[in-house]
C-alpha positions in Angstrom: -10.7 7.6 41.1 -13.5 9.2 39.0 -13.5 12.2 41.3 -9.9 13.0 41.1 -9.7 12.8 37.6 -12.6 15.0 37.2 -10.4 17.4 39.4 -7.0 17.4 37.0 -9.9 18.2 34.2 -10.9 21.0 35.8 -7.5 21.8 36.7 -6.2 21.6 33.1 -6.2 24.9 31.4 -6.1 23.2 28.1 -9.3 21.7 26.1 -9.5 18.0 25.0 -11.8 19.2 21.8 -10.5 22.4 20.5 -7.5 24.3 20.0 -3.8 22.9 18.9 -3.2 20.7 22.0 -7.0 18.6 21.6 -6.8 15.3 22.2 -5.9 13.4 19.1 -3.3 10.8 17.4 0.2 11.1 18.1 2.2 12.3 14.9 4.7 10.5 14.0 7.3 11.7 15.8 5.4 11.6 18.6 5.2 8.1 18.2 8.7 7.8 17.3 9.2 9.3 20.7 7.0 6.8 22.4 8.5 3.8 21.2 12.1 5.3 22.6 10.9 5.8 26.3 9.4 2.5 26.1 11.8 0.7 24.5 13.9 -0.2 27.7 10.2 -2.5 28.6 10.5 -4.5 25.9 13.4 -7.1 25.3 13.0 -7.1 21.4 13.2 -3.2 21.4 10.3 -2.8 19.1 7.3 -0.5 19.2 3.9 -2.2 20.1 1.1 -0.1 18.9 -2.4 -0.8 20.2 -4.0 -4.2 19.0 -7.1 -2.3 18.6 -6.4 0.9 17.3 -3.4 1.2 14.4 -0.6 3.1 15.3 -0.2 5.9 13.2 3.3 6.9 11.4 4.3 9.1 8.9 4.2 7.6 5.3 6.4 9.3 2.8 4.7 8.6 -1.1 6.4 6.8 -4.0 8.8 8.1 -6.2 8.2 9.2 -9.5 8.5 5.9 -10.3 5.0 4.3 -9.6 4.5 2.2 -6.2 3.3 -1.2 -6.4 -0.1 -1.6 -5.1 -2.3 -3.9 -3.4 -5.9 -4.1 -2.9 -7.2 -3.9 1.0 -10.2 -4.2 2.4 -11.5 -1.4 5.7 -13.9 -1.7 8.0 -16.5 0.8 7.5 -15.2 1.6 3.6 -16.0 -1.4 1.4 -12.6 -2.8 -1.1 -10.6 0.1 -1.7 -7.1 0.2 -3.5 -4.3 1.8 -1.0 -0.5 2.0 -2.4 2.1 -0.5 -0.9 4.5 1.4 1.5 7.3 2.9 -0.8 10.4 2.5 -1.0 13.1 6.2 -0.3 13.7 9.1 -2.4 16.4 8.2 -4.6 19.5 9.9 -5.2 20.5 12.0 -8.4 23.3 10.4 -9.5 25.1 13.4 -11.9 23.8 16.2 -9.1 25.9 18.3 -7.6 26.0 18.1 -4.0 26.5 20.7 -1.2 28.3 19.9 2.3 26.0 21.2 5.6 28.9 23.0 6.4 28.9 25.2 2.7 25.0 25.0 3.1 25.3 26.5 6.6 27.4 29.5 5.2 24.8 30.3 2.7 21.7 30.3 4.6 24.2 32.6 7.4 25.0 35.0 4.3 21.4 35.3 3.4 20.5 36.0 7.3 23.0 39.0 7.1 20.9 40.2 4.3 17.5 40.2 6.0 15.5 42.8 7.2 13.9 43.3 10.9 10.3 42.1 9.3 11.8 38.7 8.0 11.2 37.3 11.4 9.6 33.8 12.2 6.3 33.2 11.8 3.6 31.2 14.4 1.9 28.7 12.7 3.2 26.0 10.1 2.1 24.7 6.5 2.4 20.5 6.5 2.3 17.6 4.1 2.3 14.2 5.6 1.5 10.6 4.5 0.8 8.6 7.6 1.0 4.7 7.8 -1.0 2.2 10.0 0.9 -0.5 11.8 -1.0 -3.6 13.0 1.1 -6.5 14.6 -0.3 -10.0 14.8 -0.8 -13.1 12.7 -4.1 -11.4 11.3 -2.2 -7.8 11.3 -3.6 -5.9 8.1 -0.8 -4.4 5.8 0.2 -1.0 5.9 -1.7 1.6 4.9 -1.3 5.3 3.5 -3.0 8.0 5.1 -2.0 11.3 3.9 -3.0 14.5 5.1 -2.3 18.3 4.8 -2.6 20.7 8.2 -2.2 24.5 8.0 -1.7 26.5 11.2 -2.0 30.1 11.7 -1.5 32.7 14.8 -1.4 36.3 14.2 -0.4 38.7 16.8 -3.4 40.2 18.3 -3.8 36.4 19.2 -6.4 35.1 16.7 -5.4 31.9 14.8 -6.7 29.3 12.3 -6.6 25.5 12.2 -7.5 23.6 8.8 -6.8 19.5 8.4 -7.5 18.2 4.7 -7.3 14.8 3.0 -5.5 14.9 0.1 -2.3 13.4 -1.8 -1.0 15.8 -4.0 0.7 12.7 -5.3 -2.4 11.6 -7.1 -5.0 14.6 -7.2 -8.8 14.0 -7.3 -8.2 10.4 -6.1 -10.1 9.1 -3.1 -8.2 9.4 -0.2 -7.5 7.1 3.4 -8.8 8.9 6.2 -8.5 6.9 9.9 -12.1 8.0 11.2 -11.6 7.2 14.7 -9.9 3.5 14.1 -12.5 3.4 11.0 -10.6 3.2 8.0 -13.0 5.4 5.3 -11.8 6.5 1.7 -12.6 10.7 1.3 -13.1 12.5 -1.4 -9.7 14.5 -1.9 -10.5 17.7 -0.5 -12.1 16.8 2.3 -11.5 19.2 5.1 -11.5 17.2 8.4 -10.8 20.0 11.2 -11.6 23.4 11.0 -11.5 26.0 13.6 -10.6 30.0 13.8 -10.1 31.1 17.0 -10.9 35.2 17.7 -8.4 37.5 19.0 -7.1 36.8 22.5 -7.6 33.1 22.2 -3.9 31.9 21.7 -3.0 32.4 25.4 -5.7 29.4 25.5 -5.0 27.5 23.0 -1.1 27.1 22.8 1.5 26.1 25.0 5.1 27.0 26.5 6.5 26.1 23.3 4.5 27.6 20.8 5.1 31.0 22.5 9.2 31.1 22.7 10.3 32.9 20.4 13.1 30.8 18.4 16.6 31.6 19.0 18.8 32.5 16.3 22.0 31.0 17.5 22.7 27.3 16.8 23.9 26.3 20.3 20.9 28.5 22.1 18.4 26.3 19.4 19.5 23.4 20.1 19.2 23.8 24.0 16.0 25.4 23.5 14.8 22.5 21.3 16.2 20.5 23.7 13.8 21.8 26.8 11.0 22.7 24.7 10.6 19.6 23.0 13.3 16.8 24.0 12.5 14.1 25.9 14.2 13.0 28.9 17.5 12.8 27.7 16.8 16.1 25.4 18.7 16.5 22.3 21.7 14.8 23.5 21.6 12.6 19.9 20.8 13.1 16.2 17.8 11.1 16.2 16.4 13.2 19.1 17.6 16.2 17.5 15.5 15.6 14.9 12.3 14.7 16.2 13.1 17.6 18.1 13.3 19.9 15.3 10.1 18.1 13.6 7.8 19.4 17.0 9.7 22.6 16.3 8.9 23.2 12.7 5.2 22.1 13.4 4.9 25.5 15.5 7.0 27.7 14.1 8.3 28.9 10.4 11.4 30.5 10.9 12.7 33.6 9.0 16.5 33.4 7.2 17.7 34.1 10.4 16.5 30.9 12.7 17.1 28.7 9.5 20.3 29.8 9.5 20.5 28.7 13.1 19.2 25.4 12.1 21.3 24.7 9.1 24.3 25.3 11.5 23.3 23.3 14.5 22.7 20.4 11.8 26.5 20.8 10.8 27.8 20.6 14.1 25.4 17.2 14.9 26.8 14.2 15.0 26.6 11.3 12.6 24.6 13.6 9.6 26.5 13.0 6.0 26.5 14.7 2.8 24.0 12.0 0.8 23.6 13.7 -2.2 20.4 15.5 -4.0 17.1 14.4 -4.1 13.4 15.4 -5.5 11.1 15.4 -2.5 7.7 14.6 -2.9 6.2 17.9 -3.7 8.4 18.4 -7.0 10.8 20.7 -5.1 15.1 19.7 -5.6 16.7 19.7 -2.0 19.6 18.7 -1.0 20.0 15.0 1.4 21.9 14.3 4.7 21.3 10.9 6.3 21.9 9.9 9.8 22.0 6.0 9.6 23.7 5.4 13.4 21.6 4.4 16.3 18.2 5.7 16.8 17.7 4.9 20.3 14.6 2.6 20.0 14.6 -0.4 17.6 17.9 0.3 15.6 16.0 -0.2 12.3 15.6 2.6 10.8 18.0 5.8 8.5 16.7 9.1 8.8 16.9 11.8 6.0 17.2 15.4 6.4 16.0 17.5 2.5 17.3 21.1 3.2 16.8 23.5 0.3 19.5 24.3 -1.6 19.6 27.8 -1.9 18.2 29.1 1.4 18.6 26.4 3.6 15.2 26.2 4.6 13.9 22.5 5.7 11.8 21.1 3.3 11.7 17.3 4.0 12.0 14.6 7.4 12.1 11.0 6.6 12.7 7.9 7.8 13.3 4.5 6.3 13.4 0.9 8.0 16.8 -0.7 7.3 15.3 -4.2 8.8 12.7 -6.3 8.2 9.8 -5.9 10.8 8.0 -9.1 9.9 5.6 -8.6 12.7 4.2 -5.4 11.3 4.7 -7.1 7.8 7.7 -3.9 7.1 10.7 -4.6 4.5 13.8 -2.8 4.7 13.9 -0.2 2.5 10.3 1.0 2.9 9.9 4.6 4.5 8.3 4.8 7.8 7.6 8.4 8.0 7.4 12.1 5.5 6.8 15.3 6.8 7.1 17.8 3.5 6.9 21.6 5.1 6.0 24.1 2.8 6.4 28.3 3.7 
Protein backbone atom coordinates (compact mmCIF):
# COMPACT_ATOMS: atom_id res chain seq x y z
CA UNK A 1 0.00 0.00 0.00
CA UNK A 2 2.89 2.42 0.93
CA UNK A 3 4.36 1.89 -2.54
CA UNK A 4 1.36 2.67 -4.57
CA UNK A 5 0.52 5.55 -2.81
CA UNK A 6 3.97 6.91 -3.11
CA UNK A 7 3.26 6.26 -6.91
CA UNK A 8 -0.24 8.46 -7.23
CA UNK A 9 2.18 11.18 -5.32
CA UNK A 10 4.44 11.15 -7.82
CA UNK A 11 1.83 10.94 -10.32
CA UNK A 12 -0.08 14.04 -9.01
CA UNK A 13 0.97 17.13 -10.84
CA UNK A 14 -0.37 19.19 -8.02
CA UNK A 15 1.65 19.98 -4.60
CA UNK A 16 0.22 19.11 -1.09
CA UNK A 17 2.21 22.40 0.46
CA UNK A 18 1.99 25.15 -2.02
CA UNK A 19 -0.10 26.65 -4.47
CA UNK A 20 -4.14 27.08 -4.50
CA UNK A 21 -5.04 23.32 -4.38
CA UNK A 22 -2.48 22.46 -1.02
CA UNK A 23 -3.74 20.36 1.22
CA UNK A 24 -5.82 22.09 3.77
CA UNK A 25 -9.45 22.41 5.51
CA UNK A 26 -12.42 22.08 3.50
CA UNK A 27 -14.28 25.63 3.20
CA UNK A 28 -17.46 25.64 4.03
CA UNK A 29 -19.04 24.75 1.19
CA UNK A 30 -16.89 22.20 0.73
CA UNK A 31 -18.15 20.82 3.69
CA UNK A 32 -21.58 21.62 2.92
CA UNK A 33 -20.84 19.44 -0.05
CA UNK A 34 -19.49 16.63 2.04
CA UNK A 35 -22.22 16.25 4.27
CA UNK A 36 -24.70 15.92 0.90
CA UNK A 37 -22.75 12.93 -0.61
CA UNK A 38 -22.76 11.34 2.61
CA UNK A 39 -25.84 11.96 3.75
CA UNK A 40 -27.53 8.86 2.15
CA UNK A 41 -24.94 6.81 5.01
CA UNK A 42 -26.41 8.17 7.72
CA UNK A 43 -30.22 7.52 8.87
CA UNK A 44 -30.48 10.91 10.83
CA UNK A 45 -29.17 12.82 7.73
CA UNK A 46 -26.80 14.86 9.68
CA UNK A 47 -23.13 15.76 9.03
CA UNK A 48 -20.51 13.95 11.39
CA UNK A 49 -17.42 15.96 11.43
CA UNK A 50 -14.27 14.36 12.88
CA UNK A 51 -14.29 13.65 16.77
CA UNK A 52 -10.84 14.69 16.77
CA UNK A 53 -10.51 17.53 14.56
CA UNK A 54 -13.57 20.28 14.42
CA UNK A 55 -15.28 20.60 11.39
CA UNK A 56 -14.93 23.79 10.00
CA UNK A 57 -17.95 25.98 8.60
CA UNK A 58 -18.45 29.32 7.63
CA UNK A 59 -19.62 31.71 10.49
CA UNK A 60 -21.35 34.79 9.48
CA UNK A 61 -20.77 37.79 12.46
CA UNK A 62 -23.46 39.49 14.56
CA UNK A 63 -25.49 42.17 13.60
CA UNK A 64 -25.06 45.56 14.49
CA UNK A 65 -26.80 44.63 17.36
CA UNK A 66 -24.13 43.08 19.72
CA UNK A 67 -23.87 39.02 19.90
CA UNK A 68 -24.15 37.46 23.23
CA UNK A 69 -20.97 36.00 24.37
CA UNK A 70 -19.57 33.26 26.21
CA UNK A 71 -16.30 32.60 27.70
CA UNK A 72 -14.39 29.18 26.25
CA UNK A 73 -11.48 27.70 27.07
CA UNK A 74 -8.73 26.24 23.87
CA UNK A 75 -6.27 24.01 24.02
CA UNK A 76 -3.01 25.51 23.46
CA UNK A 77 -4.55 29.35 24.06
CA UNK A 78 -5.35 29.74 27.79
CA UNK A 79 -9.40 31.34 28.57
CA UNK A 80 -10.26 33.35 25.80
CA UNK A 81 -13.59 35.20 25.09
CA UNK A 82 -15.19 33.94 21.58
CA UNK A 83 -18.74 35.41 20.41
CA UNK A 84 -21.83 33.04 20.60
CA UNK A 85 -22.86 31.94 17.03
CA UNK A 86 -25.25 34.86 15.76
CA UNK A 87 -28.26 34.92 14.81
CA UNK A 88 -29.11 36.29 10.48
CA UNK A 89 -28.94 39.56 9.02
CA UNK A 90 -32.10 41.14 9.56
CA UNK A 91 -34.33 42.71 7.24
CA UNK A 92 -35.02 46.57 6.68
CA UNK A 93 -38.37 46.81 7.28
CA UNK A 94 -39.25 50.44 5.35
CA UNK A 95 -36.52 49.38 2.40
CA UNK A 96 -37.36 49.15 -0.89
CA UNK A 97 -36.93 45.94 -2.48
CA UNK A 98 -35.95 44.81 -5.97
CA UNK A 99 -37.30 41.53 -7.77
CA UNK A 100 -34.15 39.18 -9.30
CA UNK A 101 -35.91 39.45 -12.29
CA UNK A 102 -35.70 43.79 -12.24
CA UNK A 103 -32.17 43.21 -10.70
CA UNK A 104 -31.31 40.91 -13.61
CA UNK A 105 -32.31 43.63 -16.20
CA UNK A 106 -30.00 46.08 -14.56
CA UNK A 107 -26.88 44.32 -14.15
CA UNK A 108 -27.79 43.13 -18.35
CA UNK A 109 -28.16 47.04 -19.04
CA UNK A 110 -24.90 47.84 -17.37
CA UNK A 111 -23.15 44.79 -19.34
CA UNK A 112 -24.27 46.51 -22.68
CA UNK A 113 -22.43 49.44 -21.42
CA UNK A 114 -19.00 47.84 -20.81
CA UNK A 115 -16.06 47.96 -22.51
CA UNK A 116 -13.80 44.92 -23.96
CA UNK A 117 -11.23 45.59 -20.77
CA UNK A 118 -14.08 45.07 -18.22
CA UNK A 119 -13.51 41.44 -18.43
CA UNK A 120 -13.27 38.91 -15.38
CA UNK A 121 -10.55 38.82 -13.34
CA UNK A 122 -8.48 35.49 -11.92
CA UNK A 123 -8.20 35.64 -8.44
CA UNK A 124 -10.80 36.61 -5.68
CA UNK A 125 -10.95 38.99 -2.57
CA UNK A 126 -12.81 36.92 0.66
CA UNK A 127 -14.28 37.65 4.05
CA UNK A 128 -15.29 34.66 6.02
CA UNK A 129 -16.16 33.78 9.70
CA UNK A 130 -15.73 30.11 10.05
CA UNK A 131 -17.42 28.00 12.95
CA UNK A 132 -16.18 24.75 14.73
CA UNK A 133 -18.60 21.94 15.13
CA UNK A 134 -17.85 19.25 17.78
CA UNK A 135 -20.56 16.54 18.53
CA UNK A 136 -20.65 14.56 21.68
CA UNK A 137 -21.73 14.86 25.32
CA UNK A 138 -18.31 16.77 26.01
CA UNK A 139 -18.67 18.58 22.38
CA UNK A 140 -17.18 22.27 23.02
CA UNK A 141 -19.54 25.09 21.76
CA UNK A 142 -19.17 26.72 18.57
CA UNK A 143 -16.61 28.83 17.84
CA UNK A 144 -15.76 31.84 15.44
CA UNK A 145 -12.95 31.77 13.23
CA UNK A 146 -12.75 34.45 10.88
CA UNK A 147 -10.46 34.93 8.23
CA UNK A 148 -9.64 37.16 5.15
CA UNK A 149 -7.93 35.35 1.74
CA UNK A 150 -6.86 37.46 -1.24
CA UNK A 151 -6.01 35.70 -4.53
CA UNK A 152 -4.26 37.00 -7.43
CA UNK A 153 -3.21 35.65 -11.15
CA UNK A 154 -2.02 37.88 -13.72
CA UNK A 155 -1.55 36.86 -17.25
CA UNK A 156 2.01 36.16 -17.83
CA UNK A 157 1.07 33.46 -15.09
CA UNK A 158 2.52 34.92 -11.89
CA UNK A 159 0.10 35.07 -8.88
CA UNK A 160 -0.16 35.80 -5.12
CA UNK A 161 -1.75 34.07 -2.21
CA UNK A 162 -2.22 36.05 1.29
CA UNK A 163 -4.54 34.45 4.35
CA UNK A 164 -4.97 36.89 7.43
CA UNK A 165 -6.78 36.74 10.79
CA UNK A 166 -8.85 39.35 11.31
CA UNK A 167 -12.65 40.44 12.07
CA UNK A 168 -13.34 43.60 10.60
CA UNK A 169 -16.24 43.26 12.91
CA UNK A 170 -14.11 44.15 15.91
CA UNK A 171 -10.71 45.60 14.66
CA UNK A 172 -7.51 45.17 16.81
CA UNK A 173 -9.19 42.42 18.80
CA UNK A 174 -7.42 39.07 19.19
CA UNK A 175 -8.60 36.79 16.80
CA UNK A 176 -9.45 32.58 16.66
CA UNK A 177 -7.17 30.94 14.50
CA UNK A 178 -7.53 26.82 14.24
CA UNK A 179 -3.62 26.03 14.25
CA UNK A 180 -3.75 22.66 13.01
CA UNK A 181 -6.83 21.38 15.43
CA UNK A 182 -5.06 23.93 18.05
CA UNK A 183 -7.35 26.50 18.81
CA UNK A 184 -4.80 29.80 19.43
CA UNK A 185 -6.08 33.52 19.71
CA UNK A 186 -3.82 35.91 16.99
CA UNK A 187 -3.10 39.15 17.04
CA UNK A 188 -5.48 40.72 14.24
CA UNK A 189 -3.36 41.04 11.40
CA UNK A 190 -1.73 38.16 11.53
CA UNK A 191 -0.91 36.83 8.11
CA UNK A 192 -1.11 33.08 8.14
CA UNK A 193 -0.18 32.06 4.33
CA UNK A 194 1.73 33.84 2.14
CA UNK A 195 3.15 32.89 -1.16
CA UNK A 196 3.90 34.76 -4.76
CA UNK A 197 4.39 32.47 -7.31
CA UNK A 198 6.81 33.89 -10.54
CA UNK A 199 5.60 34.00 -13.95
CA UNK A 200 4.79 30.67 -15.60
CA UNK A 201 3.80 29.12 -12.35
CA UNK A 202 -0.16 29.11 -12.74
CA UNK A 203 -0.18 26.20 -15.18
CA UNK A 204 1.17 24.52 -11.76
CA UNK A 205 -0.58 25.73 -9.38
CA UNK A 206 -4.29 25.93 -10.68
CA UNK A 207 -6.74 23.61 -11.99
CA UNK A 208 -9.31 22.97 -14.89
CA UNK A 209 -11.51 25.32 -13.30
CA UNK A 210 -9.59 28.19 -12.47
CA UNK A 211 -8.54 28.37 -16.11
CA UNK A 212 -12.16 28.43 -18.02
CA UNK A 213 -12.89 31.39 -18.87
CA UNK A 214 -16.54 32.20 -17.41
CA UNK A 215 -19.31 32.29 -19.77
CA UNK A 216 -21.47 35.18 -20.16
CA UNK A 217 -24.73 33.48 -20.91
CA UNK A 218 -26.88 32.35 -17.92
CA UNK A 219 -27.76 28.82 -19.22
CA UNK A 220 -23.89 28.24 -20.58
CA UNK A 221 -22.91 29.32 -16.57
CA UNK A 222 -24.92 27.37 -15.12
CA UNK A 223 -23.83 24.16 -17.10
CA UNK A 224 -20.38 25.23 -16.72
CA UNK A 225 -20.81 25.66 -13.05
CA UNK A 226 -22.43 22.65 -13.09
CA UNK A 227 -19.25 20.48 -14.59
CA UNK A 228 -16.68 22.60 -13.18
CA UNK A 229 -17.75 22.59 -9.76
CA UNK A 230 -21.13 20.46 -9.13
CA UNK A 231 -21.13 17.39 -7.64
CA UNK A 232 -22.62 14.31 -8.87
CA UNK A 233 -25.85 15.40 -9.49
CA UNK A 234 -24.35 18.97 -10.72
CA UNK A 235 -26.45 22.06 -10.41
CA UNK A 236 -29.60 20.27 -10.88
CA UNK A 237 -30.96 22.36 -7.44
CA UNK A 238 -30.67 25.74 -5.77
CA UNK A 239 -28.76 24.57 -3.00
CA UNK A 240 -26.17 23.07 -5.42
CA UNK A 241 -26.42 26.01 -7.47
CA UNK A 242 -25.16 27.84 -4.91
CA UNK A 243 -22.38 26.06 -3.47
CA UNK A 244 -21.70 25.93 -6.97
CA UNK A 245 -21.47 29.54 -7.53
CA UNK A 246 -19.46 29.95 -4.02
CA UNK A 247 -16.35 27.56 -5.67
CA UNK A 248 -16.99 29.79 -8.63
CA UNK A 249 -16.59 33.19 -7.01
CA UNK A 250 -13.53 31.92 -4.99
CA UNK A 251 -11.65 31.73 -8.55
CA UNK A 252 -12.95 34.11 -10.42
CA UNK A 253 -14.28 38.02 -10.21
CA UNK A 254 -16.37 38.54 -12.97
CA UNK A 255 -16.71 41.72 -15.07
CA UNK A 256 -20.54 43.35 -15.62
CA UNK A 257 -20.89 41.01 -18.14
CA UNK A 258 -20.60 37.30 -16.24
CA UNK A 259 -22.48 39.09 -13.30
CA UNK A 260 -24.97 39.71 -15.46
CA UNK A 261 -24.98 36.11 -16.37
CA UNK A 262 -25.25 35.30 -12.77
CA UNK A 263 -27.91 37.67 -11.70
CA UNK A 264 -30.05 35.98 -14.57
CA UNK A 265 -29.33 32.30 -13.96
CA UNK A 266 -30.41 33.20 -10.25
CA UNK A 267 -33.81 34.44 -11.63
CA UNK A 268 -34.51 31.55 -13.59
CA UNK A 269 -33.54 29.11 -10.25
CA UNK A 270 -35.97 27.60 -8.55
CA UNK A 271 -37.27 28.28 -5.11
CA UNK A 272 -35.11 31.84 -4.67
CA UNK A 273 -37.66 34.74 -3.30
CA UNK A 274 -37.55 38.39 -3.11
CA UNK A 275 -36.68 38.71 0.95
CA UNK A 276 -36.13 42.13 1.16
CA UNK A 277 -32.87 44.45 1.92
CA UNK A 278 -30.35 43.81 4.22
CA UNK A 279 -26.78 45.39 5.65
CA UNK A 280 -24.22 42.60 5.18
CA UNK A 281 -21.50 42.46 7.45
CA UNK A 282 -18.96 44.71 5.80
CA UNK A 283 -21.35 47.88 6.06
CA UNK A 284 -22.38 47.45 2.39
CA UNK A 285 -26.73 47.64 1.61
CA UNK A 286 -27.56 44.59 -0.74
CA UNK A 287 -30.42 43.39 -1.67
CA UNK A 288 -31.78 39.47 -0.07
CA UNK A 289 -33.17 36.33 -1.76
CA UNK A 290 -33.74 33.25 0.37
CA UNK A 291 -33.97 29.71 -0.74
CA UNK A 292 -35.60 28.05 2.34
CA UNK A 293 -36.78 24.49 0.30
CA UNK A 294 -34.74 21.33 0.65
CA UNK A 295 -31.05 21.40 0.85
CA UNK A 296 -30.31 17.99 0.00
CA UNK A 297 -28.45 16.96 3.24
CA UNK A 298 -30.04 17.52 6.69
CA UNK A 299 -33.04 19.83 5.74
CA UNK A 300 -32.08 22.33 8.44
CA UNK A 301 -30.87 24.96 7.10
CA UNK A 302 -32.24 28.61 4.72
CA UNK A 303 -29.73 29.92 2.54
CA UNK A 304 -29.34 33.73 1.58
CA UNK A 305 -28.21 35.25 -1.50
CA UNK A 306 -26.95 39.55 -0.79
CA UNK A 307 -26.68 40.83 -4.55
CA UNK A 308 -25.79 44.49 -4.82
CA UNK A 309 -28.26 46.65 -5.68
CA UNK A 310 -27.06 48.69 -8.31
CA UNK A 311 -24.77 46.37 -10.25
CA UNK A 312 -25.72 43.12 -9.38
CA UNK A 313 -22.63 42.00 -8.23
CA UNK A 314 -22.60 39.19 -5.33
CA UNK A 315 -21.70 40.45 -2.27
CA UNK A 316 -22.87 37.94 0.47
CA UNK A 317 -23.63 33.74 0.84
CA UNK A 318 -25.20 32.62 3.94
CA UNK A 319 -26.81 30.04 5.58
CA UNK A 320 -28.83 29.75 8.70
CA UNK A 321 -29.97 26.46 10.62
CA UNK A 322 -33.86 26.42 10.78
CA UNK A 323 -33.62 23.35 13.49
CA UNK A 324 -32.08 22.73 16.46
CA UNK A 325 -28.89 20.51 16.13
CA UNK A 326 -28.63 19.68 19.82
CA UNK A 327 -25.82 17.32 19.06
CA UNK A 328 -23.56 20.07 17.88
CA UNK A 329 -25.24 22.25 20.65
CA UNK A 330 -26.84 24.64 17.22
CA UNK A 331 -30.27 26.70 17.73
CA UNK A 332 -32.37 27.53 14.90
CA UNK A 333 -31.88 30.73 13.89
CA UNK A 334 -28.07 30.81 14.24
CA UNK A 335 -26.04 31.15 10.87
CA UNK A 336 -23.99 28.39 9.81
CA UNK A 337 -21.90 29.88 7.21
CA UNK A 338 -20.70 33.94 5.57
CA UNK A 339 -18.70 34.31 2.74
CA UNK A 340 -18.62 38.45 2.22
CA UNK A 341 -16.67 38.87 -1.43
CA UNK A 342 -15.35 42.12 -1.98
CA UNK A 343 -13.93 43.45 -5.76
Amino acid sequence: MTEELELLRQADPVSADEGPWRDRPLTARAQARLAALTAGAEPRGRPRPLRRRPLLMGLAAASTAAAAAVVLTFSGAGSSPAVAAPVALPLHADAPSVSLDALARRAEARARAAGREDGPRRGSHLQSWYMSMESGPDAAPPVTVPEERITSWNDDGSGSELVVATDPRHPGRPVIHDNDGTWQTVRDGKVLHRKTYPAGSEARHSGLAARTKPATDADELREQLSWLYGGADGTSTTPQLLSALSSFRQEWTPGPRETAAVVRMLADADGLRQAGVVTDRLGRRGQAYVYDGPDGATNSTRQMVILDPRTGGLLGLEITFTKDEPEFKIKSGEVMSYEAWMP
